[in-house]
C-alpha positions in Angstrom: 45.8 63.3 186.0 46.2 59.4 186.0 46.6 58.1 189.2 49.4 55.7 189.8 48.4 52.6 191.0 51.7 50.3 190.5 50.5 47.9 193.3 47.0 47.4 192.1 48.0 46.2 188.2 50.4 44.3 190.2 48.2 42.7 192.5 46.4 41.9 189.1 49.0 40.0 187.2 49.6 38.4 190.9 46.7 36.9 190.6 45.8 36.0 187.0 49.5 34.4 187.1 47.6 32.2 190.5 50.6 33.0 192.7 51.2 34.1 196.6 53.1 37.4 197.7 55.6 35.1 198.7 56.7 33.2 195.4 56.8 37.0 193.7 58.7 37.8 196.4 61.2 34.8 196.3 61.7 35.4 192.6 62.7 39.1 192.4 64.4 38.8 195.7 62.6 41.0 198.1 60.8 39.7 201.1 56.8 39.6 201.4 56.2 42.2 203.6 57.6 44.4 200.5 55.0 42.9 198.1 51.7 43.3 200.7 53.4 46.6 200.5 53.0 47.3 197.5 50.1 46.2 197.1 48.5 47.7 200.0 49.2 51.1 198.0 52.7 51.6 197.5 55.4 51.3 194.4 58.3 49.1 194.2 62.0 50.8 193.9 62.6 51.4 190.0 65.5 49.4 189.8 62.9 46.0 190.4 60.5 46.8 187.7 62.5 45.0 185.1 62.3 41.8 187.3 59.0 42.0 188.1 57.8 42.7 184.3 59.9 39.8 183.6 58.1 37.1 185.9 55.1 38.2 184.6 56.0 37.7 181.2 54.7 41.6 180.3 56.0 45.0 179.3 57.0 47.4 182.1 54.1 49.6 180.6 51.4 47.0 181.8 52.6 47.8 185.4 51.4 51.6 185.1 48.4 50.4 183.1 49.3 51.1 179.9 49.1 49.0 177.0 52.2 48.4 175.5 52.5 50.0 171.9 55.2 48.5 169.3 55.2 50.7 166.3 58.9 48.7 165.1 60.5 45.6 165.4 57.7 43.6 166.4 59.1 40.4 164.4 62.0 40.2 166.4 60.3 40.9 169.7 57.9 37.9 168.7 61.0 36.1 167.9 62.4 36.4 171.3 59.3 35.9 172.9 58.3 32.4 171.3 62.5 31.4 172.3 62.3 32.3 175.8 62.2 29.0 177.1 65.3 27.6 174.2 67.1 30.4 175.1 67.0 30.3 179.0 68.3 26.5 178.8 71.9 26.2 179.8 73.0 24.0 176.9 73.2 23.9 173.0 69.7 24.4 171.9 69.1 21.6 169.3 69.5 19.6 172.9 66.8 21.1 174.8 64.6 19.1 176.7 61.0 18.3 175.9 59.7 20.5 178.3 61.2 23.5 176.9 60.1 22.3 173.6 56.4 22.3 175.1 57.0 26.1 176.5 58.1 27.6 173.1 55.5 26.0 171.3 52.8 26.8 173.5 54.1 30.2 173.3 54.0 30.0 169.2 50.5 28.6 169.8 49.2 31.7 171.3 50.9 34.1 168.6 49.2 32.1 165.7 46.1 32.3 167.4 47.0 36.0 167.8 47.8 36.5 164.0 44.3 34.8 163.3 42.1 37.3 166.1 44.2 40.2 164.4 42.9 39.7 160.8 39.4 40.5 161.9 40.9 43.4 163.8 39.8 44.4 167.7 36.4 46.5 166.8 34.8 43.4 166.6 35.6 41.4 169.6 34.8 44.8 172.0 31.3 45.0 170.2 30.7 41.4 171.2 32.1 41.9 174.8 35.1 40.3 174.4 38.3 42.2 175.3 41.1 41.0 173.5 43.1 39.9 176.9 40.3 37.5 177.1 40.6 35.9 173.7 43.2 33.1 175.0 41.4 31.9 178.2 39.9 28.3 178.7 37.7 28.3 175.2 40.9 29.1 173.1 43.5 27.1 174.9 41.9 24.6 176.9 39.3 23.5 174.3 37.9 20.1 175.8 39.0 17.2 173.6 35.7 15.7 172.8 34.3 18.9 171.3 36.5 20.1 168.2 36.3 24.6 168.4 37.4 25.7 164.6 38.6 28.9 163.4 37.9 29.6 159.4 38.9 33.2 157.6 38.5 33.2 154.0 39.4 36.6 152.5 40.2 37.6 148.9 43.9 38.2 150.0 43.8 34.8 151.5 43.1 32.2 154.5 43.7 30.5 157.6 42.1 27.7 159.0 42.9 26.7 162.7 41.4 23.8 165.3 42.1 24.4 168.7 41.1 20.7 169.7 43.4 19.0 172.1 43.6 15.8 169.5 44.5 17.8 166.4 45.7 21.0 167.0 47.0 23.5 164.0 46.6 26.9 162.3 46.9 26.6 158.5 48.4 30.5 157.2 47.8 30.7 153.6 48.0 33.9 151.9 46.9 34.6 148.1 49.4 35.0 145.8 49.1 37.8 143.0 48.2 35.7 140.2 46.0 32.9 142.9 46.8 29.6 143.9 46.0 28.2 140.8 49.4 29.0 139.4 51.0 26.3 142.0 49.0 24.0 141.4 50.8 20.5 140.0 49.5 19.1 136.6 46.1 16.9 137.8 47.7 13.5 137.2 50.0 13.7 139.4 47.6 14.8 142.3 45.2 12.0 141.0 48.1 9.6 141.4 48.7 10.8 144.8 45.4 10.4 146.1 44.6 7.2 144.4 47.8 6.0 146.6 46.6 7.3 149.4 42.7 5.7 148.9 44.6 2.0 148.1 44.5 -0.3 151.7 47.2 -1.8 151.7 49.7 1.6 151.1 47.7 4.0 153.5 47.7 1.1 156.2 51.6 0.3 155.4 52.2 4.5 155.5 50.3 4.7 159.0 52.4 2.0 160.1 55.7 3.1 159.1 54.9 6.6 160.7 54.5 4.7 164.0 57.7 3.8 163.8 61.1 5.3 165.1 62.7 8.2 162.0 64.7 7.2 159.5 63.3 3.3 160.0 65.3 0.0 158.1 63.1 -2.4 156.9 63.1 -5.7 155.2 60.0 -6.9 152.5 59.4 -9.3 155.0 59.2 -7.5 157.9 56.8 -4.5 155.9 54.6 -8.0 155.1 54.5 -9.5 158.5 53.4 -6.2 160.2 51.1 -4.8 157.5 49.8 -8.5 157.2 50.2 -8.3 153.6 50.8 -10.9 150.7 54.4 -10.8 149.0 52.8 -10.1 145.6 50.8 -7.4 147.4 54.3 -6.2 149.6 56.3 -5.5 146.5 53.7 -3.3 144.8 53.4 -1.3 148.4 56.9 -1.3 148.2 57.1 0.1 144.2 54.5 2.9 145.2 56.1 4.2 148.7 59.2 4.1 146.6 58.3 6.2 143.6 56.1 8.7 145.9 59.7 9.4 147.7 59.1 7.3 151.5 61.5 5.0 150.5 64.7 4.0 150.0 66.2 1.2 148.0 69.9 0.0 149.5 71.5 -3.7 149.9 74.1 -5.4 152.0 76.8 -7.9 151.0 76.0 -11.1 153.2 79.2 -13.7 152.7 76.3 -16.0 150.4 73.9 -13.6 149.7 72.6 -10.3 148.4 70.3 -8.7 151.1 67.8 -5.8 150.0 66.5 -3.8 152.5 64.4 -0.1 152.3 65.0 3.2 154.5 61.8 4.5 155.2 61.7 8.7 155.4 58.9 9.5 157.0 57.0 12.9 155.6 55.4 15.4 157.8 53.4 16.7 155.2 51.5 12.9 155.2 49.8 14.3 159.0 49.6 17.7 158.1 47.3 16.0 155.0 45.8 13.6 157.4 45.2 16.8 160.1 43.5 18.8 156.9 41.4 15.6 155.6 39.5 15.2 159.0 38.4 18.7 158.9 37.7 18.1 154.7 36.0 14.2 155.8 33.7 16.0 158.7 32.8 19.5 158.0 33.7 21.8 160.8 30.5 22.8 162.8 31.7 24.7 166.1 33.7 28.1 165.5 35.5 30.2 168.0 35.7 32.9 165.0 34.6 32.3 161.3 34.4 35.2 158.9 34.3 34.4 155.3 33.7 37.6 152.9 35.5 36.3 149.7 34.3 36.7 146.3 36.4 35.8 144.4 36.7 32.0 143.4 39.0 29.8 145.0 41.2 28.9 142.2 41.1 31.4 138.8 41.6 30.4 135.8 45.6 30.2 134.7 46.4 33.6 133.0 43.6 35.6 135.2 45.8 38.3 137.4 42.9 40.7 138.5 
């Protein structure tokens, strides 16, 4: 028969969590001696263990020892999970403070990281030595800025791509659609447009520097010349191309002796997510925390090709 053992897995998440017997105690409202109880080889009333699952952020079942199995629901218990912090903020939640901001998406941080592990499945990480509850330590989460750890999975149905570095952080989710990627594709020009923008001085420098600046930004020809450090001739063809690429916005305002133009500048988050991607596509990844690439099919079939 199992043994129950409340205190010890309690003593455990004690101390992973780096906390006394006292601050447990404080926040479930009991008083120390209780806890050392507990811990010495006794079992909290009943009525506490949804408190005390709830400080340590983990189903009652990891107090008995038990892994906690979800066989339904599990999008809306992630849901909940990643909006703790929102959600616990006395207020309207599109007026959350940064620091909740930073708790929910750390929390999303680890669950895309968790998505990414789970493709390869959990076989492969305890024939390496590595149980999962150890997958999100210090190489994971606290990857040291100067070194850049990748993730790469590249699977017929699809791939993700992830950095865990603390200057460009993201997880890229792409899976393949039935007839491939191909089929989304825009027709070449327009990419070859797009990228021949991007490779011209004067508009990537003008786009970096607009970006800098505060959302939804007003700006004169003048002002985009004296900061860029651009020509006139050279501003208004910046100007044409930020314009027909969609970053900006052509309005004027009735002086009493003049006509004044001036541009709205929208800034695009796609453009970092691009300039995230392109570092990784500039400097080949060369440090992985997982990479597992067993694809063979091609990238991108030929139009009309569904197998």
């Amino acid at each position: 028969m199992h043994e129950l053992n409340i205190g010890g897995h309690i003593t455990e998440l004690r101390k992973a969590k780096g906390v006394t017997q006292e601050a447990l105690a404080r926040a479930i409202g009991v008083s120390g001696q209780a806890v050392s109880k507990w811990e010495g080889g006794g079992s909290p009333d009943i009525s506490l263990l949804p408190a005390i699952a709830d400080y340590f952020d983990v189903a009652i079942d990891c107090l008995f020892g038990r892994a906690a199995e979800i066989h339904k629901d599990i999008e809306e218990i992630v849901l909940n999970h990643v909006a703790k912090a929102i959600d616990e903020f006395d207020g309207e939640p599109w007026e959350a403070p940064e620091e909740c901001q930073a708790a929910v998406f750390e929390r999303a941080k680890k669950v895309c990281w968790a998505v990414l592990f789970g493709i390869l499945g959990t076989r492969i990480f305890n024939q390496m030595g590595l149980p999962t509850k150890d997958l999100f330590g210090d190489i994971v989460m606290k990857s040291d800025s100067s070194i850049s750890l990748y993730g790469r999975i590249l699977y017929n149905r699809g791939m993700v791509l992830a950095s865990s570095s603390r200057n460009f952080p993201y997880l890229f989710f792409m899976p393949e659609p039935e007839k491939g990627w191909g089929e989304g594709l825009l027709p070449r020009e327009e990419y070859r447009k797009a990228f021949a923008a991007l490779g011209d001085e004067d508009i990537l420098r003008s786009l970096l520097l607009l970006h800098a600046k505060e959302p939804n930004t007003n700006f004169t020809a003048g002002y985009l010349a004296k900061e860029a450090g651009l020509p006139a001739e050279r501003t208004e063809r910046v100007i044409e191309n930020l314009t027909e690429m969609g970053f900006v916005k052509e309005y004027h305002i009735e002086l009493e002796d003049a006509r004044q133009k001036f541009y709205e500048f929208k800034p695009k988050e796609s453009f970092i997510a691009v300039l995230m991607l392109m570092r990784a596509f500039i400097h080949t990844p060369t440090h992985y925390i997982i990479c597992a690439a067993e694809r063979s099919k091609p990238l991108l079939r030929p139009k009309g090709d569904n197998a």
